[in-house]
MIDRENZA-342630 format. One record per residue (C-alpha): residue number from 1; residue in three letters; chain; x, y, z. Coordinates in pm, whole numbers, plus 50000, padded with zeros to 5 digits. Layout:
% MIDRENZA-342630
(NUM; 'ALA'; 'A'; (X; Y; Z));
...
This chain:
% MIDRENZA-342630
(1; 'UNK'; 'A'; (32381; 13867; 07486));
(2; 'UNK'; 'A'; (32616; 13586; 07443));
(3; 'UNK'; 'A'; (32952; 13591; 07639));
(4; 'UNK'; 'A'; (33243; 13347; 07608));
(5; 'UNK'; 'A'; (33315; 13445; 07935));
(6; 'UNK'; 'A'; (33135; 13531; 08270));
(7; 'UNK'; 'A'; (33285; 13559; 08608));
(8; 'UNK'; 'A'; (33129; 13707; 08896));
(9; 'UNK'; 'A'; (33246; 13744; 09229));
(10; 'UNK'; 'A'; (33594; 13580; 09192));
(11; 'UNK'; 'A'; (33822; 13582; 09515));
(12; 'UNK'; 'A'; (34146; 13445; 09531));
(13; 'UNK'; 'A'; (34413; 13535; 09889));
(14; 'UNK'; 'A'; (34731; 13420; 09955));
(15; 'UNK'; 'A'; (34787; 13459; 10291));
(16; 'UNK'; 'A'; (34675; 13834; 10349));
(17; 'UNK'; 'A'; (34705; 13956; 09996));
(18; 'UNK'; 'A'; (34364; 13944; 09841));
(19; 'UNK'; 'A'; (34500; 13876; 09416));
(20; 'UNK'; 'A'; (34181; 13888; 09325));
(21; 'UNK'; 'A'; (33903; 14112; 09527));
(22; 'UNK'; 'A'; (33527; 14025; 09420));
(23; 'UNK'; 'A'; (33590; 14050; 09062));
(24; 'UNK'; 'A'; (33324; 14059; 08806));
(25; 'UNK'; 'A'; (33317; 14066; 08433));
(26; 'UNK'; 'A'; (33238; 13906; 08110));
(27; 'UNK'; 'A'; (33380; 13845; 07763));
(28; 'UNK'; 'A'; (33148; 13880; 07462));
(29; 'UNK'; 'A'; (33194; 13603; 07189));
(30; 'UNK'; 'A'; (33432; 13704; 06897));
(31; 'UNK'; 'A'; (33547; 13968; 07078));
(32; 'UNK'; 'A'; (33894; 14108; 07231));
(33; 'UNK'; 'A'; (33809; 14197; 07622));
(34; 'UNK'; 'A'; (34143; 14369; 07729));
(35; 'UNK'; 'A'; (34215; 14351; 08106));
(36; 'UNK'; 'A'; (34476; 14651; 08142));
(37; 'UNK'; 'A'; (34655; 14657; 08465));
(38; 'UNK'; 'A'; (35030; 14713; 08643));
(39; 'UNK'; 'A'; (35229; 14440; 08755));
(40; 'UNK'; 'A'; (35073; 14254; 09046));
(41; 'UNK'; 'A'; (34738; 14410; 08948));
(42; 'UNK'; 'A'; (34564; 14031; 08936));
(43; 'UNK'; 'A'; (34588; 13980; 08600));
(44; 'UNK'; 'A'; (34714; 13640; 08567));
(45; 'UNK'; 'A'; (34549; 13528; 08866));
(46; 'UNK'; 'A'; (34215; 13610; 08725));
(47; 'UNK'; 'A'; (34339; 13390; 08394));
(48; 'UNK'; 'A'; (34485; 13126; 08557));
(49; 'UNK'; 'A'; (34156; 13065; 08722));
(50; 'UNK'; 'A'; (33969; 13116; 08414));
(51; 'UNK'; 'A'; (34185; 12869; 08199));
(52; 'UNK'; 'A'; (34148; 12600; 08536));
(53; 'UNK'; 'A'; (34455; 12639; 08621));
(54; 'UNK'; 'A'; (34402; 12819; 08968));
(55; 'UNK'; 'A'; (34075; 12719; 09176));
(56; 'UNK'; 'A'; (33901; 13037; 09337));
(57; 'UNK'; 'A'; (33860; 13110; 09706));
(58; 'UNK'; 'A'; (33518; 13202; 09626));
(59; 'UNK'; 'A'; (33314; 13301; 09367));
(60; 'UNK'; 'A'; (33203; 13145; 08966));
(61; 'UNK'; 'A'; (33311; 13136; 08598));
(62; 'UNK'; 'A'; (33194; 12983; 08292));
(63; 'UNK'; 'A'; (33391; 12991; 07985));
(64; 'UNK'; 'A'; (33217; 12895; 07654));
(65; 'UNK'; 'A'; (32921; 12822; 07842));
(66; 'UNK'; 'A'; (33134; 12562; 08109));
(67; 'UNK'; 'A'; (33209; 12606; 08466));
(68; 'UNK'; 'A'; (33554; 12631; 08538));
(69; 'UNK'; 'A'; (33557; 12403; 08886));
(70; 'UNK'; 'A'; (33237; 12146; 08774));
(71; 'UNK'; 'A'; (33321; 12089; 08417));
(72; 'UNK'; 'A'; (33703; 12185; 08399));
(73; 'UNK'; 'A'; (33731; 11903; 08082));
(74; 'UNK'; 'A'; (33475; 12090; 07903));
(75; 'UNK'; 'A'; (33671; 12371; 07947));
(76; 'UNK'; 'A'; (34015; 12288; 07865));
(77; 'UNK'; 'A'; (33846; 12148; 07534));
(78; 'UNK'; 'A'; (33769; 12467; 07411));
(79; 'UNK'; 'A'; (34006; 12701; 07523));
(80; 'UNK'; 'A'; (34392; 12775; 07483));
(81; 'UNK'; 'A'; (34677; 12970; 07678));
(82; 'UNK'; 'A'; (34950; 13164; 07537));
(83; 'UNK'; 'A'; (35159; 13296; 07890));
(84; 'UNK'; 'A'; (35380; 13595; 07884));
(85; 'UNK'; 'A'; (35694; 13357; 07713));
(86; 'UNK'; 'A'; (35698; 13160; 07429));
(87; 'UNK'; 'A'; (35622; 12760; 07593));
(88; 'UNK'; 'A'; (35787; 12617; 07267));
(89; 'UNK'; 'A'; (36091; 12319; 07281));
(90; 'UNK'; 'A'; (36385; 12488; 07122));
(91; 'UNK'; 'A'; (36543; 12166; 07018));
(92; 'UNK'; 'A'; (36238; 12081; 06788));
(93; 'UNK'; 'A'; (36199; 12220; 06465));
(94; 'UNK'; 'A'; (35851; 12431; 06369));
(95; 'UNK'; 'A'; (35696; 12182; 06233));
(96; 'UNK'; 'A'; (35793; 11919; 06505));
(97; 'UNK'; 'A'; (35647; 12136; 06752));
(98; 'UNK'; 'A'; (35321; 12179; 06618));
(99; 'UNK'; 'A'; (35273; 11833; 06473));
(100; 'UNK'; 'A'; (35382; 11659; 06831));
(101; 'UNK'; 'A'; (35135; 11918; 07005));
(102; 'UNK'; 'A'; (34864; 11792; 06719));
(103; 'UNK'; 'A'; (34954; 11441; 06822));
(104; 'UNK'; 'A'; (34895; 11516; 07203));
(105; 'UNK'; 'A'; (34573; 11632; 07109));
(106; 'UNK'; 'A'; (34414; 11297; 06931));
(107; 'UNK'; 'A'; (34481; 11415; 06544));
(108; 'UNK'; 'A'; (34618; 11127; 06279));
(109; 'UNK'; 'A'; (34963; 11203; 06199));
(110; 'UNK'; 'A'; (34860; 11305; 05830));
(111; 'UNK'; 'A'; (34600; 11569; 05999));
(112; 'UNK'; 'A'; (34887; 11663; 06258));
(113; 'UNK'; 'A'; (35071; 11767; 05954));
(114; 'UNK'; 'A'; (34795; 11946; 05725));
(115; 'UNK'; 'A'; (34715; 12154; 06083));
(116; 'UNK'; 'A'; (35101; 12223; 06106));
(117; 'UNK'; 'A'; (35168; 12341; 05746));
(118; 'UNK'; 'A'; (34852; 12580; 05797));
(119; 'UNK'; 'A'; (34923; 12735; 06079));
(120; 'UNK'; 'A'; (35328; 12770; 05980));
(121; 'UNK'; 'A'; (35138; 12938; 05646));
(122; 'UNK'; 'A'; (34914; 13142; 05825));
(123; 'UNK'; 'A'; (35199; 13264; 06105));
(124; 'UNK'; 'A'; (35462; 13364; 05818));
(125; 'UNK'; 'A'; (35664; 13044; 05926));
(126; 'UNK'; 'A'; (35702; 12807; 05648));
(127; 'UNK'; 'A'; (36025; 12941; 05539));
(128; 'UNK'; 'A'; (36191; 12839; 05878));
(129; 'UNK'; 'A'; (35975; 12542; 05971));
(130; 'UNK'; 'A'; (36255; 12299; 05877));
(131; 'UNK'; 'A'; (36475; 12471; 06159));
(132; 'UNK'; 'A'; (36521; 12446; 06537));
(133; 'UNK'; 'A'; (36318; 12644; 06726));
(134; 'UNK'; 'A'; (36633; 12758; 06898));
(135; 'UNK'; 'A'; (36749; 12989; 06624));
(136; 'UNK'; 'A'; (36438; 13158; 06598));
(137; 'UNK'; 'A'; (36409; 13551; 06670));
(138; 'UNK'; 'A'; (36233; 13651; 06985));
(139; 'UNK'; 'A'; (35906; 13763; 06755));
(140; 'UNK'; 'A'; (35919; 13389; 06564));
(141; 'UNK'; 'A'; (35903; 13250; 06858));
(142; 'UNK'; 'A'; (35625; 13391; 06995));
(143; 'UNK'; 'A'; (35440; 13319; 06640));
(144; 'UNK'; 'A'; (35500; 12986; 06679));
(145; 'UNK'; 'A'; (35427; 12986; 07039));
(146; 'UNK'; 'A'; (35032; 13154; 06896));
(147; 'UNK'; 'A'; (35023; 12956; 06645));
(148; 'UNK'; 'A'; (35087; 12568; 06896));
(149; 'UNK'; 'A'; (34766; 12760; 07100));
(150; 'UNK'; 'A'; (34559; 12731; 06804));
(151; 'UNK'; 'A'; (34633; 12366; 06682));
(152; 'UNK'; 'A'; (34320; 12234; 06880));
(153; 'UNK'; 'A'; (34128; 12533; 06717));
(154; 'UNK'; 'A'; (33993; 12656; 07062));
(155; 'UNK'; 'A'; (33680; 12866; 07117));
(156; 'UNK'; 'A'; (33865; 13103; 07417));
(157; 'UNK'; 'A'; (34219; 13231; 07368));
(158; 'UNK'; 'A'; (34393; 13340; 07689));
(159; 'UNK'; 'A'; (34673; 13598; 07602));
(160; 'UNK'; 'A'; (34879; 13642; 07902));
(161; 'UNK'; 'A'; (35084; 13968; 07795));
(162; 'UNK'; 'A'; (35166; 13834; 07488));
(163; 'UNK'; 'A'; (35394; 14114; 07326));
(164; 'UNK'; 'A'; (35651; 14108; 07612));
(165; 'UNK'; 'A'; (35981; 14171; 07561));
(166; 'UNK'; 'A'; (35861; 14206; 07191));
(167; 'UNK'; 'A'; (36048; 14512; 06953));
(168; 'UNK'; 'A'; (35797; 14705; 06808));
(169; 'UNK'; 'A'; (35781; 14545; 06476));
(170; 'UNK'; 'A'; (35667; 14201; 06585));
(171; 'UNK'; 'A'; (35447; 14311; 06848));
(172; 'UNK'; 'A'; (35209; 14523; 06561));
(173; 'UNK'; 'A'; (35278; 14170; 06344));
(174; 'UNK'; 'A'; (35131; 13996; 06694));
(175; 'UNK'; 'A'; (34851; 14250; 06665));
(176; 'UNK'; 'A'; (34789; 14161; 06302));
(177; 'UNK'; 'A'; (34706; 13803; 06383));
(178; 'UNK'; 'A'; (34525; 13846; 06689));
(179; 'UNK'; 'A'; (34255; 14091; 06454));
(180; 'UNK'; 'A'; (34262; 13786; 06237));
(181; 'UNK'; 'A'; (34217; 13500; 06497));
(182; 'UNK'; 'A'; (33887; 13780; 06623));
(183; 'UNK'; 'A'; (33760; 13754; 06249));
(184; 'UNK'; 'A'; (33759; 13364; 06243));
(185; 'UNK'; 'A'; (33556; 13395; 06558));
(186; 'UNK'; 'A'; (33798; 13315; 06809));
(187; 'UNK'; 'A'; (33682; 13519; 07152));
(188; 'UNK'; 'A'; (34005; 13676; 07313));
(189; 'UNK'; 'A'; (34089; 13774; 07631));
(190; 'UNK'; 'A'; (34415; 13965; 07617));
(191; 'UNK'; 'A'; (34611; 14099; 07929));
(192; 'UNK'; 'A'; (34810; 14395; 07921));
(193; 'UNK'; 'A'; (35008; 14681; 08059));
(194; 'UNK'; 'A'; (35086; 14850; 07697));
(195; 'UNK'; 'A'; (34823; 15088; 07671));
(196; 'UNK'; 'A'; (34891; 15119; 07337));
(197; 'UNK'; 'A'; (34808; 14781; 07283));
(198; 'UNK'; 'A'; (34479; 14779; 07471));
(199; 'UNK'; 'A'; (34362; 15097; 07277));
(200; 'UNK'; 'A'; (34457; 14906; 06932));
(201; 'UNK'; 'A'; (34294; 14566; 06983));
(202; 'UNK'; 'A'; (34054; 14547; 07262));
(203; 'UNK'; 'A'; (33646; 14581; 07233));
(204; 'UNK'; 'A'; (33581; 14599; 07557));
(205; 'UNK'; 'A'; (33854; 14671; 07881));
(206; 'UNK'; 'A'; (33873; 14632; 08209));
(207; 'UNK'; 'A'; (34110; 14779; 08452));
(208; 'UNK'; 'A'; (34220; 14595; 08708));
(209; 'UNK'; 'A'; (34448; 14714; 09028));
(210; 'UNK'; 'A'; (34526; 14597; 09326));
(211; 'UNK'; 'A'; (34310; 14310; 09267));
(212; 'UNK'; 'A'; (33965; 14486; 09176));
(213; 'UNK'; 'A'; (33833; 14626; 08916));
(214; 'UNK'; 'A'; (33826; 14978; 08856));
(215; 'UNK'; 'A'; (33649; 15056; 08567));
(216; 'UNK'; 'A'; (33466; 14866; 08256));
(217; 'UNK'; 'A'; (33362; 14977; 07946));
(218; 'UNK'; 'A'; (33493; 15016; 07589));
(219; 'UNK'; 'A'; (33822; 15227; 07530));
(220; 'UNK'; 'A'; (33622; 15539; 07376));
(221; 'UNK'; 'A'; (33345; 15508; 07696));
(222; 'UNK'; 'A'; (33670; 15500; 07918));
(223; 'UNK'; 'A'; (33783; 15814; 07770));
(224; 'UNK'; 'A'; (33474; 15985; 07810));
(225; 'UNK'; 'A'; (33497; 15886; 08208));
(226; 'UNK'; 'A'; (33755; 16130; 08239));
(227; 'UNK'; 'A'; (33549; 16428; 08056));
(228; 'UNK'; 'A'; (33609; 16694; 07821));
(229; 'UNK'; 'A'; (33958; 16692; 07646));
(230; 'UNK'; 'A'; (34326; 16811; 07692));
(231; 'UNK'; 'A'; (34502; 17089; 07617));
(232; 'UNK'; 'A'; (34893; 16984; 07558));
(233; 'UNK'; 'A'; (35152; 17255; 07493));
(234; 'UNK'; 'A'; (35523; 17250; 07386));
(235; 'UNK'; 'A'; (35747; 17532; 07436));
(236; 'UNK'; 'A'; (35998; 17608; 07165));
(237; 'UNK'; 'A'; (36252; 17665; 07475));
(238; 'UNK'; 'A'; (36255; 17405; 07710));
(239; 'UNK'; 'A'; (36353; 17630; 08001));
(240; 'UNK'; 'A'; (36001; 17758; 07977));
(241; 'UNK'; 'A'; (35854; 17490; 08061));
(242; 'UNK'; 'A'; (35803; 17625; 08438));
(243; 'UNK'; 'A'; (35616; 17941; 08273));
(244; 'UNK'; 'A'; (35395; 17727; 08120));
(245; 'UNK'; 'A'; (35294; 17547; 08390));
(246; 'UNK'; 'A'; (35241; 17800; 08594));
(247; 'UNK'; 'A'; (35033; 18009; 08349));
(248; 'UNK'; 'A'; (34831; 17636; 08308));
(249; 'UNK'; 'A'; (34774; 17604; 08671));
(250; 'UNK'; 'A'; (34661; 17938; 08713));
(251; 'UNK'; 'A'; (34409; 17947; 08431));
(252; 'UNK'; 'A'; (34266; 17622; 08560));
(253; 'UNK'; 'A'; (34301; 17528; 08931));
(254; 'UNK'; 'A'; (34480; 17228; 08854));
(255; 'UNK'; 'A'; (34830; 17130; 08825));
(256; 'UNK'; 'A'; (34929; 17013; 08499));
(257; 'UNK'; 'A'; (35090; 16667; 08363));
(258; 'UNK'; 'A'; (35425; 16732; 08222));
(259; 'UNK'; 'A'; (35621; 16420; 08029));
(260; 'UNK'; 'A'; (35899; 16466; 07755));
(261; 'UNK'; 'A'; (35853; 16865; 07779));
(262; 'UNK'; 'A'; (35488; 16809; 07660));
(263; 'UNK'; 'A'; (35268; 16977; 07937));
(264; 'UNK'; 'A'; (34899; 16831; 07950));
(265; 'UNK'; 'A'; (34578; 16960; 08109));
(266; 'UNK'; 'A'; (34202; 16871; 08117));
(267; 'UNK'; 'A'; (34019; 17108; 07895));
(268; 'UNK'; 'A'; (33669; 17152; 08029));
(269; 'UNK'; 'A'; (33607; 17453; 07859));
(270; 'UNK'; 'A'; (33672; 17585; 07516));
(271; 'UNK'; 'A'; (33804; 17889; 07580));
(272; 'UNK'; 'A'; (34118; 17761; 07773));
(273; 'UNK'; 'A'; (34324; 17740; 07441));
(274; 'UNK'; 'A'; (34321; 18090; 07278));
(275; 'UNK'; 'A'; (34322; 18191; 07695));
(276; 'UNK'; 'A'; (34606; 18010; 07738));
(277; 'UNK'; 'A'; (34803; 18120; 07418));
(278; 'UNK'; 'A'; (34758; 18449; 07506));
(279; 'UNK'; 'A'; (34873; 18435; 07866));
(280; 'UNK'; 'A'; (35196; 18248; 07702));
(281; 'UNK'; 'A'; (35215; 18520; 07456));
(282; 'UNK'; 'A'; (35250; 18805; 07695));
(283; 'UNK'; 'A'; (35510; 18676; 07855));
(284; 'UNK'; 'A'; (35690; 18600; 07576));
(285; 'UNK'; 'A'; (35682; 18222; 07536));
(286; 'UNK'; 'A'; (35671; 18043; 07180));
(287; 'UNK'; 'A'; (35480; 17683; 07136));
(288; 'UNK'; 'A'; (35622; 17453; 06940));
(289; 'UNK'; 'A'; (35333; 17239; 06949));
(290; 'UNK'; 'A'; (34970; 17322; 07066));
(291; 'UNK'; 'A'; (34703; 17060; 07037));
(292; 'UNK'; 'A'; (34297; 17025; 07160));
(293; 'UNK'; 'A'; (34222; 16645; 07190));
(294; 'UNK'; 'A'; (34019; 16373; 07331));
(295; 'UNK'; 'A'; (34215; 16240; 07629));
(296; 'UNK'; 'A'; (34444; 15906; 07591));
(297; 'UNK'; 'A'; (34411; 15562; 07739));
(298; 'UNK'; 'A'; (34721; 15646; 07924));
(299; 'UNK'; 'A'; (34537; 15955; 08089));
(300; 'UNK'; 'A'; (34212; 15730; 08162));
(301; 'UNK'; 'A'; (34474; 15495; 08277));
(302; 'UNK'; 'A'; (34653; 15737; 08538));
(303; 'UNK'; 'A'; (34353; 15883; 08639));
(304; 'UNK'; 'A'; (34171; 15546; 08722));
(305; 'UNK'; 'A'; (34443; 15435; 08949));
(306; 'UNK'; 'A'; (34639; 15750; 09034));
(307; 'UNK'; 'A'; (34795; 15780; 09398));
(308; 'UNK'; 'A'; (34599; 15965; 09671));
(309; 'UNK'; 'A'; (34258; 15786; 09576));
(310; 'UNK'; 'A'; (34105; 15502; 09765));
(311; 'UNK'; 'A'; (33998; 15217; 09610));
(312; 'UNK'; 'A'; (33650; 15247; 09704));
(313; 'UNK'; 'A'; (33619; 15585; 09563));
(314; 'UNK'; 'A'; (33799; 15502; 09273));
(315; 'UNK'; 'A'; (33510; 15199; 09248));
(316; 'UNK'; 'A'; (33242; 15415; 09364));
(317; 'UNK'; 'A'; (33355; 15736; 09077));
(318; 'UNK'; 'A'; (33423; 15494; 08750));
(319; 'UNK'; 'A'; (33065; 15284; 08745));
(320; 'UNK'; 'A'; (32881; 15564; 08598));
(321; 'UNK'; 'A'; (32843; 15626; 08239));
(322; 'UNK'; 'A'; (32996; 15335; 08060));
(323; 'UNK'; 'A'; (32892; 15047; 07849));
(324; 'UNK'; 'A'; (32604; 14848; 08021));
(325; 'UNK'; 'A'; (32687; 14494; 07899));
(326; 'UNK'; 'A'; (32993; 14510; 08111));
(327; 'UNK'; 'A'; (32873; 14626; 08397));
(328; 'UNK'; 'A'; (32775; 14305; 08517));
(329; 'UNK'; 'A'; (32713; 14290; 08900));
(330; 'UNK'; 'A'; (32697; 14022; 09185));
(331; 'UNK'; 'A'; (32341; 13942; 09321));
């Protein structure tokens, strides 16, 4: 298989905090790898090194087919980073922005300006490219903050938690172009701690914490890691809400997950629901909602890199069963 990316064994310290821990993994070619993590998790790290920004302790990458420390030129030819906040000089209108950026990059003026009228087009700017950047909305700028990336048309895009800060309007218009960039070809690799987000664009994930990596696989494989489905309940009353727990942990050994009066519980077995509802019904409590489904990134999420579990078990318990062209190890 081709991959646009391929890392293996990637260690980066400062001082005694290891940021990134022998990390492996690979991005396949016009695809969306997701790297889904908390804050401090490595994420950047591991991009910053990938986009040569950061040289490794130890360790190698190649990204479009071009090592990141021996042919770092090669690299930066093919690639582009978008960081967390849009890199974009307020005083310069839209177009000025992209057309000096096309400049930079070797283009004629007269192709610096065809590239900048496309991509203004293509990012739902050309209404406001005449204006400075400055009195742009939070979501425009981080358009036009996409759309500078792609003005060298790069191979690689880097999304370093693009959608932050974002409302939820412009982040699904954010998703919208980064399914379009994928469809042109572009290979991206997308950091994030919206699960939402992860579960919406990415092929492939990885989930990173404390500097390793916990699990690999695609979203629906990462689901199945956690097993069966969930049971979530919602009392009519919310002062039942201790009843139902109580009846859940009873019926199943294990102490529920309660969040916005929802309660949630693995289902390994079938007959938990009507079991349940019955319980619940004999001592009087009405649901308000009841619902048998697969489990959520979130759960995979929580259960991946809940408290009380060491990192080499969690290592150690999430390399089974998932996707096999991600599950690259180091010789």
């Amino acid at each position: 298989m081709n991959y646009a990316v391929d890392a293996a064994g990637l260690v980066k310290r400062y001082d005694s905090t290891a940021a990134l821990d022998d990390v492996s993994f690979v991005a396949r070619t016009g695809a969306v790898l997701g790297m889904l993590g908390p804050n401090g998790a490595g994420k950047t790290t591991a991009v910053r090194v990938l986009a040569t920004l950061l040289r490794p302790d130890a360790g190698r990458a190649s990204v479009a087919g071009f090592d990141v420390l021996t042919q770092a030129h090669q690299v930066r030819l093919r690639i582009a980073l978008a960081g967390q906040y849009a890199a974009v000089d307020e005083s310069l209108t839209g177009t000025e922005n992209l057309l000096m950026l096309g400049r930079l990059l070797g283009a004629s003026r007269p192709a610096a300006r065809q590239r900048a009228a496309e991509l203004l087009d293509r990012f739902g700017l050309t209404d406001a490219a005449g204006r400075a950047t400055k009195t742009y909305s939070g979501g425009m700028r981080r358009r036009l903050d996409l759309a500078a990336s792609l003005v060298g048309r790069p191979e690689v895009l880097f999304l370093d938690e693009p959608t932050t800060g974002l409302d939820p309007r412009s982040r699904g218009d954010l998703w919208d172009i980064v399914r379009g960039l994928v469809a042109d070809g572009v290979t991206v690799v997308l950091t994030t701690q919206y699960l939402e987000e992860a579960d919406r664009l990415a092929d492939d994930l990885v989930v990173v914490d404390s500097g390793r990596i916990v699990a690999r696989g695609t979203p629906d494989a990462l689901k199945r890691q956690v097993g069966g489905q969930v049971l979530a309940l919602r009392p009519v009353r919310p002062d039942r809400l201790t009843t139902v727990v109580e009846v859940l942990t009873e019926l199943t050994g294990v102490a529920p997950h309660v969040a916005d009066g929802l309660v949630s519980t693995p289902a390994q077995e079938a007959a938990l629901m009507p079991e349940a509802v019955r319980r619940l019904a004999d001592v009087g409590v009405l649901l308000d909602e009841l619902t048998l489904r697969r489990p959520s990134l979130d759960e995979v999420f929580l259960a991946l890199t809940g408290a009380g579990i060491g990192a080499d078990e969690r290592q150690q318990s999430v390399e089974t069963d998932v996707e096999p062209d991600l599950d690259r190890s180091v010789a």
